[in-house]
C-alpha positions as CSV (number, residue, x, y, z in Angstrom):
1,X,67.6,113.2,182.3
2,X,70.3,115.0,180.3
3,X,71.1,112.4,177.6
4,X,69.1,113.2,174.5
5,X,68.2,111.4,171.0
6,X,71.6,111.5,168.9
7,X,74.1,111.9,171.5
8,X,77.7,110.2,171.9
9,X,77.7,108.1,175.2
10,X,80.5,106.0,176.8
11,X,78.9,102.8,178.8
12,X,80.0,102.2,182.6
13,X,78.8,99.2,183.2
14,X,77.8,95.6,181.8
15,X,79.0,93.7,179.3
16,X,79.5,95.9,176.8
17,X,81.9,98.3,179.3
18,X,83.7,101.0,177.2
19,X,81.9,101.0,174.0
20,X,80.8,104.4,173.0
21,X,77.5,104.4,171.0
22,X,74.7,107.0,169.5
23,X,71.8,107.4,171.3
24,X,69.1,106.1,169.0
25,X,65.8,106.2,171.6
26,X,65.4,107.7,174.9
27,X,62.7,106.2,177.9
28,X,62.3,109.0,180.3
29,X,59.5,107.7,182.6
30,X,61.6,104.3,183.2
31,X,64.9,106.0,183.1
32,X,66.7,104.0,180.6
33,X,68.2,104.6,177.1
34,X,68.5,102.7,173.8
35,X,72.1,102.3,172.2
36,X,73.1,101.8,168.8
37,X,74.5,98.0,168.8
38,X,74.9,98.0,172.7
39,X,72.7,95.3,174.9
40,X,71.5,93.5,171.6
41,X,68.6,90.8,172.7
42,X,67.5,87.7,170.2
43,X,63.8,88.1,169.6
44,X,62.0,84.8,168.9
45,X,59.8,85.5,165.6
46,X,56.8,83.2,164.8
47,X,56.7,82.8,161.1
48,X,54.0,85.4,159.6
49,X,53.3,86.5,156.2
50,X,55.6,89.5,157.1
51,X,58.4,87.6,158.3
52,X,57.5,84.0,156.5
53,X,61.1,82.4,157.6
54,X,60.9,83.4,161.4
55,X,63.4,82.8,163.4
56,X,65.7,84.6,166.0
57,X,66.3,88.7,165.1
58,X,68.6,90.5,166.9
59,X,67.6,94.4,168.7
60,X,68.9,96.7,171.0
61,X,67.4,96.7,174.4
62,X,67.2,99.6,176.2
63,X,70.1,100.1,179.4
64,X,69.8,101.9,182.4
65,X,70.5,105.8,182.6
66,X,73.0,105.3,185.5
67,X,74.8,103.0,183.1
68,X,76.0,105.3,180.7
69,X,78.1,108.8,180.8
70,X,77.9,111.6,177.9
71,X,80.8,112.0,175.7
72,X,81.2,115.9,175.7
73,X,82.7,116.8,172.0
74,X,85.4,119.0,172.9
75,X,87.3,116.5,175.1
76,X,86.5,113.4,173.2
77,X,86.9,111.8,176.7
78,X,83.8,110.9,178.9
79,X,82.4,112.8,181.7
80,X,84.6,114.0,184.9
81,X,88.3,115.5,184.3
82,X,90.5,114.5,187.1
83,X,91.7,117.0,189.1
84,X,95.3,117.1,190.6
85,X,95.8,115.9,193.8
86,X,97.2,117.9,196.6
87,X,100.7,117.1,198.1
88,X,100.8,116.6,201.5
């Protein structure tokens, strides 16, 4: 995998298409990454001492590798250039 912990990546697919977003956690054996405010899940928490109000807390959930494309810095644009295409 050659998206690493604090890198700028542009998302493909889903519904949070186009957003760009830092790498905050990477899952290497299941192939997925977690994004900063991209793919946010409620969580259902049961009232605890910790947490005595409970109640629904939104986190990022982690999004599939294949979903994602690094931001290189020097273009500021994701991934592939497009090349010209050849008259015919």
């Amino acid at each position: 995998m050659k998206i690493r912990t604090g890198d700028v990546v542009k998302v493909l697919c889903g519904d949070d298409r186009g957003k760009e977003a830092n790498v905050i956690r990477t899952l290497p054996q299941r192939d997925r990454v977690v994004l900063e405010g991209v793919n946010l899940v409620h969580k259902h928490m049961r009232k605890t001492k910790d947490n005595p109000k409970g109640g629904r807390v939104q986190k990022e959930a982690p999004i599939h590798v294949s979903n994602v494309r690094l931001v290189t810095p020097r273009e500021e644009v994701a991934g592939k250039k497009k090349g010209k295409k050849a008259k015919s």
